[in-house]
Structure formats: structure tokens, C-alpha cells
N, C-alpha and C positions, 0 to 999 in steps of 0.2 A: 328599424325596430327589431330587437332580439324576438325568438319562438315562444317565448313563456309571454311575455308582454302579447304579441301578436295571438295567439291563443285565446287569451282572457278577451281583450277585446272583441273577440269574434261572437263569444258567449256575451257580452256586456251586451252586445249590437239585438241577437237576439232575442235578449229577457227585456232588452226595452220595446223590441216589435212586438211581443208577444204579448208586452202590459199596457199597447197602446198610449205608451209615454208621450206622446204628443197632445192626447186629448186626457189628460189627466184633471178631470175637474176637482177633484179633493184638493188639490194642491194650487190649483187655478185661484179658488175662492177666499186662500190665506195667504197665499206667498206672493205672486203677483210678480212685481218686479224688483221685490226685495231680496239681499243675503241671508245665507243662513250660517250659521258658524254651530258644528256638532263635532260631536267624538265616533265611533265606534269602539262601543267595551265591552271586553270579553265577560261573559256570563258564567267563565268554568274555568279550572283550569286544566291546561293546554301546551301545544305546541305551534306556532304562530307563522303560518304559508302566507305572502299577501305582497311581497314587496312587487312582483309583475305584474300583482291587479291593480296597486295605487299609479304604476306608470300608464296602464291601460285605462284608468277613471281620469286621469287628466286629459288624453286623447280623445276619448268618446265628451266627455265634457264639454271640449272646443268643437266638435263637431254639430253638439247639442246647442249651445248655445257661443255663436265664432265671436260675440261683440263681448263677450264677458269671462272674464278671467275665473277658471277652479284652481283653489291650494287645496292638496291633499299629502301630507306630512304623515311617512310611518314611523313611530315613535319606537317600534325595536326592529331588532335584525331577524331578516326569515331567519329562524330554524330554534328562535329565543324560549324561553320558557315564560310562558304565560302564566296568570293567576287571576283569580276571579275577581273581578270592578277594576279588575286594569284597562286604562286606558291605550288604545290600539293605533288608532290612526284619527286623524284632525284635519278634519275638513273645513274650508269656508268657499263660500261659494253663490253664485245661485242660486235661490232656494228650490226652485220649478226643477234645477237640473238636479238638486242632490237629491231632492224626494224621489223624483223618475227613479234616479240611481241607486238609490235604496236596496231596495230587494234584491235585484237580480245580483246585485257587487255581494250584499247579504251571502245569496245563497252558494252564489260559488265562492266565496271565503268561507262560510260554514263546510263545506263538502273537504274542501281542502285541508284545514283547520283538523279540521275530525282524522284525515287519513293522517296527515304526521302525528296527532295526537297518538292515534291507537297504534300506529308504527313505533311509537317512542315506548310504549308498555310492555307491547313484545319483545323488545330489543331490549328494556331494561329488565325483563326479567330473566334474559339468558347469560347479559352483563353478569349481572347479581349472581350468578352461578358459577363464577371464577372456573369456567373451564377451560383444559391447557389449551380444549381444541374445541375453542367455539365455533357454531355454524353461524352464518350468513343468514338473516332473513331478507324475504326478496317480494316484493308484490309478482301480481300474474298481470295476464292481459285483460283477465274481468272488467273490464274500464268501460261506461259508456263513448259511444263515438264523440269527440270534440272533446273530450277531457282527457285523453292519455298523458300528452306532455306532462300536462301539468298535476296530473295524478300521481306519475312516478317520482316528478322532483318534490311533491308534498314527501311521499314515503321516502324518498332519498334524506329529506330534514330531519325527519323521523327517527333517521338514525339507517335505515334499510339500503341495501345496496338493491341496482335494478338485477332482474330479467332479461329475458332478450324483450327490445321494447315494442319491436314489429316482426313480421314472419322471416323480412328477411335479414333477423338482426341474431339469428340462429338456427340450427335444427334440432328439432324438437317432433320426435316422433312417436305417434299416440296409436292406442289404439284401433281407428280407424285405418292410419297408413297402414298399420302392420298386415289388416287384415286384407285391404286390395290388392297386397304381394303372397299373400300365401303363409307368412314369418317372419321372426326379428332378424335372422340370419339375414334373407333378400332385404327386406326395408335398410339393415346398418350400410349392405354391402349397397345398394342403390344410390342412396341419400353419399355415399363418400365418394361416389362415382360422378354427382349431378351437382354438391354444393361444389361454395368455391372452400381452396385449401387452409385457409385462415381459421374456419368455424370448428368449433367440435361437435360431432353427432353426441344428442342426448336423446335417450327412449325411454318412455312410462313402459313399466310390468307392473303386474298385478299379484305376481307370485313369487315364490324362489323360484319355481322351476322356471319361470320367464327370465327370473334375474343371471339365474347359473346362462342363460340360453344369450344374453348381451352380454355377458363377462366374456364370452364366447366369441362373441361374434367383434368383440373389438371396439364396443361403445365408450365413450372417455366421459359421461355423464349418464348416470341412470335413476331414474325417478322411481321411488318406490311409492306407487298409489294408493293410500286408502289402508296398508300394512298395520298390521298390530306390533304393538313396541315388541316382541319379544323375535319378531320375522322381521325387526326392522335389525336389532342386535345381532342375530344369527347372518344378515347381511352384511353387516360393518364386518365380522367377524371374514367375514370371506374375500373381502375387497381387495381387487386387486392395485400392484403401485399405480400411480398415475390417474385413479377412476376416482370421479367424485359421486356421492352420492347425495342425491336429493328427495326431502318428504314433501310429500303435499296431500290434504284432503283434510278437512274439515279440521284445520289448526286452530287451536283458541288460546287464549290466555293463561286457562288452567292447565292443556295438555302442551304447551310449549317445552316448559322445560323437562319432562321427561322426555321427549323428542329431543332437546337439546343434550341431554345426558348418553344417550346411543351411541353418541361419536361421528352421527353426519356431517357432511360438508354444508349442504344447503337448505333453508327450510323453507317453503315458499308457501303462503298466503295470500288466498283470494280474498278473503275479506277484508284485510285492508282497506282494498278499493270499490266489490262490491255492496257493501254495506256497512261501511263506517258510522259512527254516531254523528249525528250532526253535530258540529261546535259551534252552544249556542252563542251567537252576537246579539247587540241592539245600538243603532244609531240614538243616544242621548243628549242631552244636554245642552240641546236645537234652541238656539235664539237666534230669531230672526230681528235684522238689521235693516237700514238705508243702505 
């Protein structure tokens, strides 16, 4: 079983203990031991995360019910472009096990759905700005626990390149480190001392006078936190070869592209992942069978 499949399912296993899918009487009193044969259709349009959850609703399925066969058919390719009454994914099955499986399949396709959706607006709006030297948008680690995998490969459809995806998938030195050393000088020169020689050190400042102070100290990545565009230019303006520069803090929609126009390398977003729109779904077109 590949990470993303294995992922989903973990969450599937969950949102059915959580909804007492076993003692489901709503569904007791109509379905019984009949099929149901439904769609999932998108309510908006979107960008379409789902292909590891339809392999994971097949497994938790046979689990749920081992004497009776689920089909679950995704009708596009993760990363496709969505449109509203489009038909998603086609289900037949069990009706006891598709109704259990409802919701919780619902809400992490919704959650997912949503982040490559709003991943693909950011991205197309820095596209649309034909620049020679476009940055990189990037989710953060904002992810609740049990969704990371599958959070970043939504925003990766989306169009976004990752992050580092775990701690030790980079250094990244924040405010805090800096300050249990004393300064950015000790934190750079620590962190090149302790990682291994593969990673590049990146450090958040807050100011120029921080930023001149890691140009300094030999960082190959530096985050400018929370900067106003014109201390963000006056930054590019000073860069030296080899250094990328990264924005982050409260990026949106509307302030993307002047952020895109500064000349950064990288622009990273939390909201992507911690508060994306939902994308809404609905399981229709439910006829139940023999």
C-alpha cells in the first residue's frame, strides 16, 4: 500500500469510529442489505485531490463489509480541473457501507479539494504575471497531525512546490533558536556545525538589520517575516549570489502578486493548509438496488 493511500485510510478508519458506523440506524432502517449505486459531484468549481482516497474506500470497504464487493471509479485525474455538477467519483456498493462512508471520505476530499483548489489561484495568479523571475509558492507546516502527506501532495496539484515536509527535512531557524544562542551569527554557525552537509541553513529575520546580520553570517536561505514590500525590495536589492530569498506572513490572494513582483525566490503560505475553503461535495444520485 503506497503513503497517500495508507494515509487516507488511517483518517477513513477514524471518522468511521468516531461516527459509530457500526450502529448506524439511519441507514439500518432503509438500506438493509441492499446496493446503492451514487456519484460524488463537485458543488464548485475546483481542483480534484482524491485518487489515494478512492484506493483507500475500496480497502476500508472490504474491511467493513469482507462478503461484499465496493466499486469506486474516479472519473478524472488528481490534479484535473473541476467544474460545478461535475461528476466525480461512482460508487456501487453496499448501501450500509457507502452511507457509513459518506462523510468522513466527504470531509477529507472536501479539506483536500479546497487546498489544491486555493493552491491553483495563487499560483495562477503569479503565472498571469509573465515574470522573468517567478517565485515558487510553497505550503508551511501549519497541517493538522494525520494530514501532512496528504496536505502537501493536494498543494503540490495545486500547482505549489513543497517545503521542507518535516524537521528533519531542512533547517530552518526561527526566532526562538536565535534567541537560545545569543544571535544569528552563533544559531547559522551552530546549525552548519550539527546538520548533515546536504541541507541548506534558512533563518527568519524580521528586519534588515537581521537580514544584513545572515547575509553575514553565510545563510543560503533567508525568510523575510511579516516585511513590508518596499524592505522586502530594498532586500532583493542587496542579495547576495547564491541566496534565496523567502516571504511569508499573512500572504493572500490580493497581496500575492505584488510580493511576486519584488523579485523573491520563494513565497510560502500557511493558509493553504491551515484554512483552506472547504470544497464543497455531495454524494447524489443514490438508487438503491438488489
Amino acid at each position: 500500500m503506497d503513503l497517500l493511500t495508507t494515509r487516507w485510510k488511517k483518517l477513513l478508519e477514524v471518522g468511521l469510529d468516531e461516527d459509530g458506523a457500526a450502529l448506524d440506524w439511519s441507514a439500518r432502517a432503509v438500506a438493509r442489505d441492499r446496493d446503492l449505486h451514487a456519484y460524488i459531484v463537485a458543488k464548485a468549481d475546483g481542483v480534484l485531490c482524491a485518487e489515494a482516497g478512492v484506493r483507500a474506500l475500496k480497502l476500508i470497504a472490504h474491511n467493513f463489509a469482507p462478503d461484499r464487493a465496493l466499486s469506486a471509479q474516479l472519473l478524472h485525474v488528481d490534479g484535473a480541473k473541476i467544474e460545478k455538477g461535475q461528476k466525480l467519483i461512482e460508487i456501487r456498493g453496499p448501501a450500509l457501507t457507502v452511507l457509513a462512508l459518506e462523510r468522513p471520505f466527504l470531509n477529507v476530499m472536501g479539506y483536500l479539494c479546497g487546498i489544491a483548489t486555493a493552491t491553483h489561484r495563487l499560483v495562477t495568479r503569479v503565472r498571469d504575471l509573465s515574470l522573468t523571475h517567478a517565485p515558487r509558492i510553497t505550503p508551511t507546516r501549519k497541517i493538522l497531525p494525520g494530514f501532512r502527506d496528504l496536505a502537501i501532495h493536494a498543494a503540490i496539484l495545486g500547482g505549489a512546490h513543497p517545503h521542507r515536509v518535516n524537521l528533519a527535512g531542512g533547517v530552518l531557524l526561527k526566532e526562538n533558536h536565535i534567541a537560545a544562542v545569543g544571535g544569528i551569527l552563533q544559531a547559522v554557525t551552530l546549525a552548519r556545525g550539527t546538520a548533515p552537509h546536504g541541507l541548506k541553513i534558512e533563518i527568519e529575520v524580521r528586519n534588515l538589520v537581521e537580514y544584513a546580520q545572515a547575509l553575514d553570517a553565510g545563510a543560503e536561505v533567508i525568510m523575510l517575516d511579516n516585511f513590508k514590500i518596499e524592505d522586502i525590495k530594498k532586500a532583493v536589492s542587496l542579495k547576495r549570489p547564491g541566496v534565496l530569498l523567502e516571504v511569508s506572513g499573512g500572504v493572500t490572494e490580493e497581496s500575492i502578486s505584488a510580493l511576486a513582483e519584488t523579485g523573491v525566490d520563494i513565497i510560502s503560505v500557511g493558509g493553504i493548509t491551515h484554512s483552506p475553503k472547504n470544497f464543497d461535495l455531495s454524494l447524489l444520485e443514490a438508487t438503491l438496488t438488489r
